[in-house]
N, C-alpha and C positions, 0 to 999 in steps of 0.2 A: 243532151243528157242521155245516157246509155240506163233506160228505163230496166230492160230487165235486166243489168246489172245491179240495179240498186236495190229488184224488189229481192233478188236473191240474193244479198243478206238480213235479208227479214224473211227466212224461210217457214213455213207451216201458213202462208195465204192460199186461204180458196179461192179467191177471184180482187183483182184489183180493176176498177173500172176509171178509163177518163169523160169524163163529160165536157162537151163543147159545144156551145150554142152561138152564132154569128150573132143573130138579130138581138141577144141582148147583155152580149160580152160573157156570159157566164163559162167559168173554170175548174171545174170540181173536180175532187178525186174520192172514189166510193171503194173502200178496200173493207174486204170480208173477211174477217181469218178464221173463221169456225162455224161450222151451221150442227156441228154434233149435236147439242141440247138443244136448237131449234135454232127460229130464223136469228139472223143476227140483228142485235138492236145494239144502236149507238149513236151522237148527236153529231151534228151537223156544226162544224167549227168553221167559221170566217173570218177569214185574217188576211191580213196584207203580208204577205210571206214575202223577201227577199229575190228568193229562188224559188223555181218550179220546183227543183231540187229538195228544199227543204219542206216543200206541201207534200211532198209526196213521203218524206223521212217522217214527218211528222203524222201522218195520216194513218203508217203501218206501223210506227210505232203506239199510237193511239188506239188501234183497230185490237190488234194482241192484248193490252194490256182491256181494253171494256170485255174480252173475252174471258180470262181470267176472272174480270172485275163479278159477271154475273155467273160465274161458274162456284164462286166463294160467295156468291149472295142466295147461293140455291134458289136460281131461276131454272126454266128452263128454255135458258134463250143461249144463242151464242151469238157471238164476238162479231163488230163490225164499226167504223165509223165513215166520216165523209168530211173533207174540209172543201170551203169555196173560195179560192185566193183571189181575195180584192180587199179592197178596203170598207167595209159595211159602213161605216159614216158617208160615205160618197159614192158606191159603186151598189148597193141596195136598191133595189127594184120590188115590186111585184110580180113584173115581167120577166126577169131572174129568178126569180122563186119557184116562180111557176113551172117553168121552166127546168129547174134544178129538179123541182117534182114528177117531174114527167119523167127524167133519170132513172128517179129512185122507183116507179112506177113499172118500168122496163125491166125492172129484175124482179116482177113478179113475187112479192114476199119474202127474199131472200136475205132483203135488208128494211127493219124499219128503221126512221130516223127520229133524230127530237130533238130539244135545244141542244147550244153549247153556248162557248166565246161566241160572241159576235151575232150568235141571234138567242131570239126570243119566242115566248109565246104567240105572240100576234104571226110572227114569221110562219112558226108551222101551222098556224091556220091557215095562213096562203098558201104553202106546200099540197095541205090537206085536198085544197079546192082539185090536183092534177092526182095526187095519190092518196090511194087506201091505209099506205104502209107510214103511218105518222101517228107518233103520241106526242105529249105533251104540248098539248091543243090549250086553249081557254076552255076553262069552264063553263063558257055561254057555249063552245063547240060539244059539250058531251068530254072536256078534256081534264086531266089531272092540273093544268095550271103551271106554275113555275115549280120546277124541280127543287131549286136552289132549299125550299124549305127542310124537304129531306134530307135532303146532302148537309146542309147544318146540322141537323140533329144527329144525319148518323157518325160525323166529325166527332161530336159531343162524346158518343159511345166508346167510338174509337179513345178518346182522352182520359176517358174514367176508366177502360179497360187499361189503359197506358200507366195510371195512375195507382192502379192495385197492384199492378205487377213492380214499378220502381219504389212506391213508398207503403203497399202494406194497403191501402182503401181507394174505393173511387173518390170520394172528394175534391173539388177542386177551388174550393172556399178556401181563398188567401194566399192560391199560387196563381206566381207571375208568368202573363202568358202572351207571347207575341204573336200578333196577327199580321201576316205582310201581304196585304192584298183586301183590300173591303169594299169589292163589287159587289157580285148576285148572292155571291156564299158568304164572303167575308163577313159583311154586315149582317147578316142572319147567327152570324158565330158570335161574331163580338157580342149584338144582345143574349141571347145563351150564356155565355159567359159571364156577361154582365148579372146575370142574373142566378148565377150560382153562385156568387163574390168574387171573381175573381179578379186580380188586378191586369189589367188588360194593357199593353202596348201596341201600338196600331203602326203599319207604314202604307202608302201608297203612290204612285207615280203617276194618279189623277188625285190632282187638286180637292176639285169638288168632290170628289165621294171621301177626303178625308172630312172637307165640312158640315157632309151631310151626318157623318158617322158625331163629329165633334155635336153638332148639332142635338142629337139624338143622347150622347152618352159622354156627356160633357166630364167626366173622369178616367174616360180613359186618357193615356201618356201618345202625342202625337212624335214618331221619328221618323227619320230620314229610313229610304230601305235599306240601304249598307249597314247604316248604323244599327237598325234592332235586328238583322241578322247575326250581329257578334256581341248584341247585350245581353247580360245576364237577366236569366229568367228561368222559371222550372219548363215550362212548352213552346221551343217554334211551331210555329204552325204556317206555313206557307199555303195559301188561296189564291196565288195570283197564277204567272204562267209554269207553265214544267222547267228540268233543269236547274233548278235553282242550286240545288244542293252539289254541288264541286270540291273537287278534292281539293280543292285552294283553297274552300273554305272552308271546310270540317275543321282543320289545328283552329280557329277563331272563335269557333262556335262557346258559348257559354250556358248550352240549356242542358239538361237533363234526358227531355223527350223530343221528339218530331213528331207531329202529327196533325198533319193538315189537309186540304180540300184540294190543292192543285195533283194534275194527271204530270205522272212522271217528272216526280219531283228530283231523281235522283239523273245527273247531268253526265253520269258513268255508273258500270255494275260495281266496280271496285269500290265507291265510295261508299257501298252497302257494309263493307268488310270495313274500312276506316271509321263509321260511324260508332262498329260495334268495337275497334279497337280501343275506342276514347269510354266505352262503354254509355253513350249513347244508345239509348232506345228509338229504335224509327219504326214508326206504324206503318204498314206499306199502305200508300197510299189510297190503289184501286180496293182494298178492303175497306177502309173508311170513309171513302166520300163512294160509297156506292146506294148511298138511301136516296140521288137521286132519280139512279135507275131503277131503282126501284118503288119508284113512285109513279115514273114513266109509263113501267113495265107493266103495273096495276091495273091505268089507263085501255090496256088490251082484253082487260075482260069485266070491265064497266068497273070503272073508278071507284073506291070507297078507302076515304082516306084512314080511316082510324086502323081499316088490316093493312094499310101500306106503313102506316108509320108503325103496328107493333110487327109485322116484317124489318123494318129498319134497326128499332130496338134490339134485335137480334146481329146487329153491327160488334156490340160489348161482347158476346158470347165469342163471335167469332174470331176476334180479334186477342182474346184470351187466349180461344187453344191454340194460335196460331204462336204467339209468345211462349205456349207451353212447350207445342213443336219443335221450334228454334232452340231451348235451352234441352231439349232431350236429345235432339239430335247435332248439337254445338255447331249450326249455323244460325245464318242470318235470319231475323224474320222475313224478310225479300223472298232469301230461296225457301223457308220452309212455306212461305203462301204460295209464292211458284209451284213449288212440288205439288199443294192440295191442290190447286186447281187442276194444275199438265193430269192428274189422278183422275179428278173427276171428268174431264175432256174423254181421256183415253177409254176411258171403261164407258162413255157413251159412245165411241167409235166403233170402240169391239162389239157393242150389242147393235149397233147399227148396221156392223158387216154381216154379225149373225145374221142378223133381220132379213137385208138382203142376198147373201147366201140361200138362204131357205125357201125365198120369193122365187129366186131365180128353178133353183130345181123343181118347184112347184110347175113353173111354167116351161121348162124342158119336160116334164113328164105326161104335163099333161096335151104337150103339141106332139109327143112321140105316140098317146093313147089315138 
């Protein structure tokens, strides 16, 4: 695979790191694309990838997009993730973890990490035991705990902000709303939802997390994923992997709104543009499932949940002007969150070169005195 052909077409990365460890098969990839608002923070995704090819597609496209995600959540973090390509049902270790921490360790705060797909809590407490650079620890660690909490709630925000803008109020007592994914986030949505009346259709491609889900909220509607991808309802809402959303399948769709918890939902840029041809509303994504970086993000200056979630709460606000943006400037919501973020990057760069311009003549004049 011709590596830096591929990272350059993901250009604007600070630093792409490979990780190889013999003794305990570990395969990571650590990609940074912003350190302007500070270190970069982003979780740690373990997958059984196909291709090296595609962990590594997948890594800088993830990496860009958590960059944006906390530059529109007014952190002052920047942009980074890391996937471990194996199969975490079979290929998890401790000894891989640790391992993997020691990585993230070596770049000295450039990047901290936290959950994703494919690990958990208990995971970055093992990460924790090699590196400093680690949130979303347990709670017995001094940690924020499982993200997924936030990340539902600020889904939520996202929907009610979706919901004033297509029909006039937030409300969503009595609109039908499909969830296609009910792991860590999904099932945290569904109840939320469930609990604002809403009629809920659930899909998934594990089994049991549809029975634990059925289990739990014995009224929701169980489909196939094909199928409540083209059912009618007021909200998709996709929580499972990125991509989903294809130009094949936009002419199908039956909903009104998108708005859901998976990272890079949209499977091409163009389908941003078709979404909005059918007059579909899509939430962008990394704007609305960002309550659980920012729950993570908390974790870095001693955890206290009630200002993490009324940080999140501010998901609605944001996700308004961002709708506001888009119809004043007759694009997509995509590009107008695009644009606010690429704004607030740049004007952290420019004061950053200021910063170091000034240092540097500082220390010319004063080796010339």
């Amino acid at each position: 695979m011709r590596v830096f052909a591929a990272t350059g077409k993901h250009e604007g990365h600070e630093q792409v790191v490979f990780c190889y460890d013999k003794p305990t098969g570990l395969r990571a990839i650590i990609a940074i694309y912003s350190t302007a608002l500070g270190p970069a923070l982003g979780g740690t995704r373990f997958h059984p990838y196909a291709t090296e090819a595609q962990a590594l597609h997948d890594v800088l496209d993830l990496s860009r997009g958590m960059a944006y995600k906390n530059a529109l959540a007014g952190l002052n973090l920047g942009g980074g993730k890391a996937v471990i390509w194996g199969d975490p049902a079979t290929t998890k270790t401790e000894q891989l973890l640790r391992a993997y921490g020691r990585f993230v360790e070596s770049l000295s705060g450039r990047y901290i990490t936290a959950c994703d797909v494919g690990t958990c809590v208990e995971d970055m407490d093992i990460v924790a035991r090699e590196s400093s650079y680690v949130t979303g620890r347990s709670p017995s660690h001094g940690g924020a705990g499982d993200s997924s909490v936030l990340t539902a709630f600020g889904v939520l925000q996202g929907m009610r902000a979706a919901a004033t803008h297509q029909w006039g109020n937030a409300q969503l007592s009595g609109r039908t709303i499909g969830v296609a994914g009910v792991g860590k986030v999904g099932k945290r949505l569904v109840k939320l939802l469930s609990e604002e009346g809403a009629k809920i259709l659930i899909a998934d491609t594990n089994p049991q997390a549809i029975i634990n889900i059925a289990q739990q909220e014995p009224s929701v509607t169980i489909m196939s994923p094909d199928a409540l991808a083209e059912a009618p309802m007021d909200i998709y809402a996709p929580c499972a992997m990125g991509r989903a959303l294809t130009k094949e399948l936009v002419p199908r769709l039956q909903c009104a709104v998108i708005c859901g918890a998976a990272n890079n939902q949209l499977a091409h840029p163009v389908v941003a543009e078709l979404l909005a041809d059918r007059a579909i509303l899509y939430a962008p994504d990394y704007v609305v499932n960002a309550g659980g970086v920012i729950q993570v993000a908390d974790e870095i200056y001693g955890f206290v949940f009630e200002r993490a979630r009324q940080r999140a709460a501010g998901i609605f606000e944001t996700t308004q002007k961002i709708f506001a943006a888009a119809a004043s400037g007759r694009v997509t919501p995509s590009a107008a969150a695009d644009q606010l973020a690429e704004a607030r990057i740049a004007t952290a760069e420019q004061l950053n070169l200021a910063a170091s311009a000034g240092w540097d003549a500082h220390v010319t004049v004063h080796r010339t005195v």
